[in-house]
C-alpha positions as CSV (number, residue, x, y, z in Angstrom):
1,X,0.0,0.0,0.0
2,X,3.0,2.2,0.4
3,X,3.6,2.6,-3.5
4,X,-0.6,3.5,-4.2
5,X,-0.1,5.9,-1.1
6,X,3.0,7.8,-2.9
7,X,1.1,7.6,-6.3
8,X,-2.1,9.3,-5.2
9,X,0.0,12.1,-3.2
10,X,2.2,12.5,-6.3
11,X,-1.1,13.0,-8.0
12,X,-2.2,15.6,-5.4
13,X,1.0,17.3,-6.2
14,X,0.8,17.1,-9.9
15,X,-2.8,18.5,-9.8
16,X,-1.4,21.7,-7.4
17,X,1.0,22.7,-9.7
18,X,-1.8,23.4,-12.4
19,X,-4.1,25.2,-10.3
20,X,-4.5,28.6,-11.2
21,X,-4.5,31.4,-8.5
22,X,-5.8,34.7,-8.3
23,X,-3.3,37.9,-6.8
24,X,-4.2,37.0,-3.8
25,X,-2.3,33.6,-4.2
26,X,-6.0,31.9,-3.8
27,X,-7.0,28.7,-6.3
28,X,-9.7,30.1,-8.7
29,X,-13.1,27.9,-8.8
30,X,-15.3,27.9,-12.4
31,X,-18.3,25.9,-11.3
32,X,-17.4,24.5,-8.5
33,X,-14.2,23.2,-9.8
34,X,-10.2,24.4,-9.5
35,X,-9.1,26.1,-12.8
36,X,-6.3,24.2,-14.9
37,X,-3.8,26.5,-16.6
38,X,-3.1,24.0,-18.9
39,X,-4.6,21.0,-18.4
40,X,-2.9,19.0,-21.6
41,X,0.5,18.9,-19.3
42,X,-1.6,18.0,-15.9
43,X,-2.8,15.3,-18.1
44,X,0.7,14.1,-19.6
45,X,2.6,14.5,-16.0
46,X,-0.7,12.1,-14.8
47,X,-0.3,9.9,-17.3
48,X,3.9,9.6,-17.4
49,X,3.4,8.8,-13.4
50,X,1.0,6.2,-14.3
51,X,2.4,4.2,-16.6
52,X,5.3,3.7,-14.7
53,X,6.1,-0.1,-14.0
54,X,5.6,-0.8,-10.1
55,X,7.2,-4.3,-9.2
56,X,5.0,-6.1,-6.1
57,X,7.7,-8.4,-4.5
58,X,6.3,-11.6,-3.6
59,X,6.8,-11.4,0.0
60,X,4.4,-12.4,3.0
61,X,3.4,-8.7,2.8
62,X,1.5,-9.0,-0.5
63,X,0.6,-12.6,0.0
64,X,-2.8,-12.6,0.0
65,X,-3.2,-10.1,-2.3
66,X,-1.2,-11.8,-5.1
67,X,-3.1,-15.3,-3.9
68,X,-6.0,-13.7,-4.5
69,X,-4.8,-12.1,-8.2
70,X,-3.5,-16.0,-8.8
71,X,-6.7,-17.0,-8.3
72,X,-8.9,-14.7,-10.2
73,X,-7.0,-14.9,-13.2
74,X,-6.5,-19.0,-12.8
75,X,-10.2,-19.7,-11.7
76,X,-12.7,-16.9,-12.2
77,X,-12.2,-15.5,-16.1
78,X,-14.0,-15.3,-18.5
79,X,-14.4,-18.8,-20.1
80,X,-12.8,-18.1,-23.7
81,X,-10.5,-15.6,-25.4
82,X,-9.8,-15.5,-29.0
83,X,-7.0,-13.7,-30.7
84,X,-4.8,-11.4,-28.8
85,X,-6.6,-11.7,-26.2
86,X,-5.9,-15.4,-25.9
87,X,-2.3,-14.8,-26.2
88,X,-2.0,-12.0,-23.3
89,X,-4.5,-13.8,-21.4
90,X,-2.0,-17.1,-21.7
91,X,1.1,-14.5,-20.7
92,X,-0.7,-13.7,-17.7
93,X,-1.8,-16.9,-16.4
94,X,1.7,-18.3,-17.3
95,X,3.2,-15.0,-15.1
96,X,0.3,-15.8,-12.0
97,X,1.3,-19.4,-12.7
98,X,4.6,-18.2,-10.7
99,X,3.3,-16.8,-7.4
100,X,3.8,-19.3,-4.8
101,X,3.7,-19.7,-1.2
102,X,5.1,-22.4,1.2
């Protein structure tokens, strides 16, 4: 939980920095909502932080959390893929495959 905790305040900050403020340093509301000053960058900065690859180590920390993944992709999907879904589908059951606990 530590990671989705830094992600959602680097979000906050993200979102702060394209806030536009009157002279009195106070955030401007249009509706009920903070005004972007350019929204296309908020978006992008969002975005480049979210696509950043996280790795969940398989320790007794995330064990029931990755059990549970294992399970729902193993046990609970859909019945049939076709295509490239078939073949990601197959990658990730072949990488779920690998989480194992003694």
């Amino acid at each position: 939980m530590d990671k989705l905790q830094t992600v959602i305040d680097e979000t906050v900050e993200i979102n702060k920095q394209y806030i536009a403020y009157d002279e009195n340093s106070q955030p401007i509301k249009e509706n009920g909502d903070y005004l972007i000053k350019d929204n296309v960058k908020r978006v992008a900065d969002i975005n480049e932080l979210m696509n950043e690859v996280y790795e969940i180590p398989q320790d007794i920390n995330n064990k029931e959390m990755l059990l549970s993944i294992r399970d729902s992709v193993l046990n609970h999907s859909p019945v049939t893929f076709k295509g490239d879904e078939a073949d990601t589908y197959d990658m990730v059951c072949e990488l779920v495959e690998q989480i194992e606990y003694e």
